[in-house]
C-alpha positions in Angstrom: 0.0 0.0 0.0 1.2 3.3 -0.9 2.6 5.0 2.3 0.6 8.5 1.7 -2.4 6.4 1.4 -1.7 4.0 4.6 -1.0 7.4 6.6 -4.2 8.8 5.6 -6.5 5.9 7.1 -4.5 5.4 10.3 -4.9 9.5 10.9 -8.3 9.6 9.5 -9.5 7.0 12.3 -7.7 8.6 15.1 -9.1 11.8 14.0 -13.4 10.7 14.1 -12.6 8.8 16.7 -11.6 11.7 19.3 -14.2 14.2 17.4 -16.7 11.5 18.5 -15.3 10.6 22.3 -17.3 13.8 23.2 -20.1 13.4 21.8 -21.9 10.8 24.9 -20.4 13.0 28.1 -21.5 16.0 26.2 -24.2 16.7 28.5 -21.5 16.2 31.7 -19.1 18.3 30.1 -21.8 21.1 30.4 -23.5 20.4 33.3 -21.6 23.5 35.4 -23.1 25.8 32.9 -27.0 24.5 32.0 -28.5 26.8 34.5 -26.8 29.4 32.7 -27.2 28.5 29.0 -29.7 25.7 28.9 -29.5 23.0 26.2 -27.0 25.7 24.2 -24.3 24.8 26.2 -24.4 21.1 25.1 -25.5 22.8 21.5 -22.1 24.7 21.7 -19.9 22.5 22.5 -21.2 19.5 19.9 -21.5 22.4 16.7 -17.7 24.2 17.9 -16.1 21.5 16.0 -17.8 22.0 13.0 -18.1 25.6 13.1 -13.8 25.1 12.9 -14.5 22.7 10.3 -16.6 25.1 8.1 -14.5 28.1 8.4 -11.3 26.2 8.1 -12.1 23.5 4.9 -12.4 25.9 1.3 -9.4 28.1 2.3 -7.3 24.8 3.3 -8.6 22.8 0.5 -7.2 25.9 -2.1 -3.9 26.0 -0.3 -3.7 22.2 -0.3 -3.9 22.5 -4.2 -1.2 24.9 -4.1 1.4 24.0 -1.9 1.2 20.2 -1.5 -1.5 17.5 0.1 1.1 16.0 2.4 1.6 19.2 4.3 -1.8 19.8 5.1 -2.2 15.9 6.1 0.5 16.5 8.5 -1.2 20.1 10.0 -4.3 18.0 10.1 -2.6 15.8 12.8 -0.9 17.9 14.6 -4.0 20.7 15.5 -5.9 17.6 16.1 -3.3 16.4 18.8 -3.1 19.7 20.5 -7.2 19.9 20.6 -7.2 16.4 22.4 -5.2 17.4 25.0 -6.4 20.7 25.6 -10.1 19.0 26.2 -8.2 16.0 28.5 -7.1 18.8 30.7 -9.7 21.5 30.8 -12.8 21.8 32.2 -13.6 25.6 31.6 -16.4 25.8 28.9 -14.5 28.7 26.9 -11.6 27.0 26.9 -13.1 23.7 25.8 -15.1 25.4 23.4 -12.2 26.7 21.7 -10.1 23.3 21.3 -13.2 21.8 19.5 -13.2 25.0 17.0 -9.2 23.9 16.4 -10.1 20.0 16.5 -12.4 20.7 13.6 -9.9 23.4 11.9 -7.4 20.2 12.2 -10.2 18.2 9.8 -10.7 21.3 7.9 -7.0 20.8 6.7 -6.8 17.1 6.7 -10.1 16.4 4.9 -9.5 18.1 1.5 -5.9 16.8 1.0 -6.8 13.7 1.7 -9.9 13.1 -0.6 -8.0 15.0 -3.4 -4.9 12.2 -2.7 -7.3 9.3 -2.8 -9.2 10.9 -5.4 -5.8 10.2 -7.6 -5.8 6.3 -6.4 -6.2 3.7 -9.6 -9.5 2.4 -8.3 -10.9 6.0 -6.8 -14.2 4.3 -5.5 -12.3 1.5 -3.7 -10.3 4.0 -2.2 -13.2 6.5 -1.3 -14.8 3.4 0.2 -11.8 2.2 2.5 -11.5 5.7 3.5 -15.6 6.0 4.5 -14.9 3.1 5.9 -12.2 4.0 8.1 -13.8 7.3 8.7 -17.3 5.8 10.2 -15.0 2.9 12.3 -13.4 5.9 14.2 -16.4 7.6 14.6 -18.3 4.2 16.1 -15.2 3.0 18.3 -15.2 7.4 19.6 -18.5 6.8 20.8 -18.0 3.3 21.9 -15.6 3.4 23.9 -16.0 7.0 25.7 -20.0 5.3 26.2 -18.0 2.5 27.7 -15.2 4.1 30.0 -18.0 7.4 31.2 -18.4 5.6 34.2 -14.5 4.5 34.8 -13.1 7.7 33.6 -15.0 10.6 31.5 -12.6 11.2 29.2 -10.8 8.0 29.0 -11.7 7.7 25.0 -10.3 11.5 24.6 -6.7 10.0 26.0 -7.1 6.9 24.2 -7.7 8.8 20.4 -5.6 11.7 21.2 -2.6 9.0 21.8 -3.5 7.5 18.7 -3.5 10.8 17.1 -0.1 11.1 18.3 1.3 8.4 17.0 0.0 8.7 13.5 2.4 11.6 13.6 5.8 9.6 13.5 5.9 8.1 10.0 5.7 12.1 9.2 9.5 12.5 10.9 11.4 11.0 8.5 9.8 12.9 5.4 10.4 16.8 7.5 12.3 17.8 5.0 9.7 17.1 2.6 7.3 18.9 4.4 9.0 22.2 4.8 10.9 22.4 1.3 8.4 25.4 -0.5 10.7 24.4 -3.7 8.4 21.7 -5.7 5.6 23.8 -4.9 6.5 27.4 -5.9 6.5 28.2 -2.3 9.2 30.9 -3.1 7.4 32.7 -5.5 5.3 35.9 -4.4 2.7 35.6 -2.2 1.0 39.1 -3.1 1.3 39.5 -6.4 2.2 38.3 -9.9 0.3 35.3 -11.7 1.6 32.4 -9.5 1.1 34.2 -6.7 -1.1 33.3 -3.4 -3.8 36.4 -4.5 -4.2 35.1 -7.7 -4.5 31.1 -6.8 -7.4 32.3 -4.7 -9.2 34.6 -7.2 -9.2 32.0 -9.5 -10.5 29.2 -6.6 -13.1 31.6 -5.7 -14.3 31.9 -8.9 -14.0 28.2 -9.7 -16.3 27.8 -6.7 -18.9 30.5 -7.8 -18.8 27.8 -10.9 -19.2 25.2 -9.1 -22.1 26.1 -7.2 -24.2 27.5 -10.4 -24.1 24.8 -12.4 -26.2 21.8 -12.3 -24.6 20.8 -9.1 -26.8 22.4 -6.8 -28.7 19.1 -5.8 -25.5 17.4 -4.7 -24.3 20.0 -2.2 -27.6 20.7 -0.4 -28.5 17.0 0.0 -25.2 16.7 1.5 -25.6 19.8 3.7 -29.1 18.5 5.0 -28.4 15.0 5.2 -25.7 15.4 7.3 -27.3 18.4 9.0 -30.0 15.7 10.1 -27.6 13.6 11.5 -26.0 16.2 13.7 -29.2 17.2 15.1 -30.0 13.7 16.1 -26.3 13.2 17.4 -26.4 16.7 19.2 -29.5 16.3 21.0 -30.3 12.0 21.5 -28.1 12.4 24.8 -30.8 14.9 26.2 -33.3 13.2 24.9 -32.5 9.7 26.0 -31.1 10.9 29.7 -33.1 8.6 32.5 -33.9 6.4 29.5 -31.0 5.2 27.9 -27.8 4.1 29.8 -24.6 5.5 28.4 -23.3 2.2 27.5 -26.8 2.3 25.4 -26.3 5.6 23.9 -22.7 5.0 23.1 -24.2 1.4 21.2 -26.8 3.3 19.5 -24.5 6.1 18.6 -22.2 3.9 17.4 -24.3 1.6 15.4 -25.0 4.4 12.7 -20.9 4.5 11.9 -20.7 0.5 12.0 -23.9 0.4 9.5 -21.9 3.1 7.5 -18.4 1.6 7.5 -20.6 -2.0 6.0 -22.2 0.0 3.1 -19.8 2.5 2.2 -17.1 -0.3 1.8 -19.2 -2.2 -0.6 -20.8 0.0 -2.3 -17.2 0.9 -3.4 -17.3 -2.3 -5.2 -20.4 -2.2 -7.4 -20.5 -0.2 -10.4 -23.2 1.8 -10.1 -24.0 5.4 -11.2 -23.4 8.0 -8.2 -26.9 9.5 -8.6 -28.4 6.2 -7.8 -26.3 5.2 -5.2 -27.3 9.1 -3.6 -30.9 8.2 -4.1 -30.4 4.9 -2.8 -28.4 5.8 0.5 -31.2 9.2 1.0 -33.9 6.8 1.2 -32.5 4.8 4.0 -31.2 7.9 5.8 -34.9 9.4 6.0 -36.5 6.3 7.3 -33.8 6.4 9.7 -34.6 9.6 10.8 -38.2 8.8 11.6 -37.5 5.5 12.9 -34.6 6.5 15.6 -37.2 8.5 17.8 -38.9 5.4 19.2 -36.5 2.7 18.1 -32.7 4.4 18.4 -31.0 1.2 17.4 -33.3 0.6 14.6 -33.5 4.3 13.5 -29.5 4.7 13.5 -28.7 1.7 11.9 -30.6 2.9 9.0 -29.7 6.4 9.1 -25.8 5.4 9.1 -26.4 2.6 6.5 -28.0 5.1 4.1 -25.7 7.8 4.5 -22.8 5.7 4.0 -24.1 4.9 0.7 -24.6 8.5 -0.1 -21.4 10.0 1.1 -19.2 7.5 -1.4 -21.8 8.4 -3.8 -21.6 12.2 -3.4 -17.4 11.7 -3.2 -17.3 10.1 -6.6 -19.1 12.4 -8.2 -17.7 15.5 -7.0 -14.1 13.8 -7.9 -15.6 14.1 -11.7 -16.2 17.1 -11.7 -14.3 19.4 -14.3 -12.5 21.5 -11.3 -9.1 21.5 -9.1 -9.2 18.5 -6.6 -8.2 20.1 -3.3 -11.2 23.0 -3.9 -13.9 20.8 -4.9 -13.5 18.3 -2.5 -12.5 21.7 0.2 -16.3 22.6 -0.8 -17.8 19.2 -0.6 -16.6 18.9 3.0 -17.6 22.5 3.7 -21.4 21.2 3.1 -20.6 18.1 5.3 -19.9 20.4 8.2 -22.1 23.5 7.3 -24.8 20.6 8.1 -23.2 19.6 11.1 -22.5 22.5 12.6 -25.3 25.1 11.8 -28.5 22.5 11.7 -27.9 21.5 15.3 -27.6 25.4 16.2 -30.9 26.3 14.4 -32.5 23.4 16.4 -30.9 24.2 19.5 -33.0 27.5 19.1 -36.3 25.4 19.0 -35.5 23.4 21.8 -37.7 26.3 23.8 -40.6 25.9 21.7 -40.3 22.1 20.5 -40.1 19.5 22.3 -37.6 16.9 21.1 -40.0 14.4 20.0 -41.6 17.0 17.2 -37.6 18.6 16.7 -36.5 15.2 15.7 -40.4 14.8 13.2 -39.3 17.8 11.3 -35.5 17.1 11.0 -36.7 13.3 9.3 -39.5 15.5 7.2 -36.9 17.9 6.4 -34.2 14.8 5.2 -37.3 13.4 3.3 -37.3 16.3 1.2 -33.8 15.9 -0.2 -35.7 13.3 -2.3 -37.4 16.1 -4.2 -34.1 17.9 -5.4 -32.9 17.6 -8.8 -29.1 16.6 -9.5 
């Protein structure tokens, strides 16, 4: 196996799986602060991650294009260490909220290099499924496991992933020089002006994205952004909505079982050739009746939901790695509408939390993921 491509899927697990260890002692890790921000605080500190993620993922993805996939692999890793161990130690809110915002800046720059390397592989849709794959295992065992060691110790999966992390780092060492030589990339031309220049590699991304968007690929983004918008509402707010019901342990299996369903059907629908549009269709049917189903059955309802979207993610990868347009920005904008989803759904809903209860929240977030059925490609 190519050693770019074995360094992505060790990081890429290590990465979900500490983005995920706070997602089922999310409601302990704001406790101190609900009588002061209600259900935001919770809100907050599930969408800071992605809000890093959105900001961070277009303008990484462009510079990834210009000055080399491998170094923003390697950035990816290292914010994500630093973000696990400020969380392992801290228990201010502020402080916490600010090393999710660089633990999703870390996937912002790891994301788009990584899909544009794989993107390049011989057999694109095996590697896109490994990679889903690999992506969903870190996010099941993240849940898992911190569902698993709550009780123990809170943050035990956050030490375990950020270790992990850590080590992922070391096949990086020998290849430093590699890394920091701006030579093979025009790193030593001028930043500020001239027609290799910084300025002008943006200008021309920007308006490559302007293209992007207004042609007849407006289907593909906003299903993306609202199927996995749905999923981080449901993710955000289950551990509320299940507390006295569901045990941790429980929650963590539930949790998890949507990323386990996801890894199984993203890896082989890799293998079948199939036209992207159908797999989409395909994978959006299964998400919505996940939806609707994981408000009375949650291991019924998240099986399906994480089953269908792993279908639709490799679906939605392949066919923004056709598209006529440089790697690193499209893919910087695909996982801009992954994370627009996940971070700014789960806000909106944390609004309506005062006006809805959870039960009718969840209704219109399935309704809303039902609708995606109705876009055109």
């Amino acid at each position: 196996m190519n050693p770019d491509r074995r360094l992505i899927y060790v990081a890429v697990f290590a990465i979900m799986g500490l983005s995920n260890a706070v997602i089922p002692i999310l409601p302990e890790l704001a406790a101190r602060y609900h009588t002061t921000y209600g259900e935001l605080a919770s809100s907050l500190l599930f969408s800071g991650y992605f809000l890093g993620a959105l900001a961070t993922m277009l303008p990484f993805g462009i510079l990834a294009d210009k000055f080399g996939n491998l170094r923003f692999i390697g950035l990816g890793i290292i914010l994500t260490v630093i973000s696990g161990l400020i969380i392992l130690f801290s228990e201010n809110l502020w402080v916490l909220l600010i090393a999710r915002f660089v633990e999703g800046s870390a996937c912002g720059a790891f994301f788009p290099a990584a899909f544009s390397t794989l993107s390049k592989c011989k057999d694109p849709g095996r590697c896109m499924g490994e990679f889903t794959f690999l992506f969903n295992a870190g996010l099941a065992a993240g849940a898992l496991i911190s569902g698993l060691l709550a009780e123990i110790f809170l943050k035990g999966a956050v030490l375990i992933f950020t270790f992990i992390a850590l080590l992922s780092v070391i096949p990086l060492l020998p290849r430093h020089k590699e890394l920091i030589n701006p030579e093979e990339t025009g790193g030593k031309s001028d930043l500020l002006s001239g027609p290799g220049s910084l300025k002008a590699h943006f200008k021309h991304s920007f308006r490559e994205v302007a293209g992007l968007l207004s042609r007849h690929n407006s289907g593909i983004w906003l299903s993306s952004f609202l199927l996995n918008g749905a999923i981080g509402v449901l993710i955000a707010y289950y551990p509320d909505y299940s507390l006295g019901v569901l045990t941790k342990t429980q929650l963590g299996s539930a949790i998890a079982s949507l990323y386990i369903c996801a890894m199984i059907t993203s890896l082989l629908v890799g293998r079948f050739v199939v036209k992207e549009k159908t797999v989409i269709r395909i994978g959006l049917v299964f998400s919505a009746l996940g939806a609707f189903f994981a408000i009375n059955h949650p291991f019924l309802g998240f099986s399906s939901l994480g089953g269908g979207s792993g279908i639709a993610m490799v679906g939605f990868a392949l066919a923004v790695a056709r598209m006529d347009a440089d790697r690193g920005l499209a893919m910087g904008l695909f996982n801009t509408t992954i994370y627009a989803g996940l971070s700014l759904l789960p806000i909106a809903a944390g609004l309506l939390t005062e006006v809805l209860s959870f039960e009718k929240l969840f209704i219109a977030n399935g309704c809303i993921l039902a609708g995606t059925l109705l876009l055109k490609d």
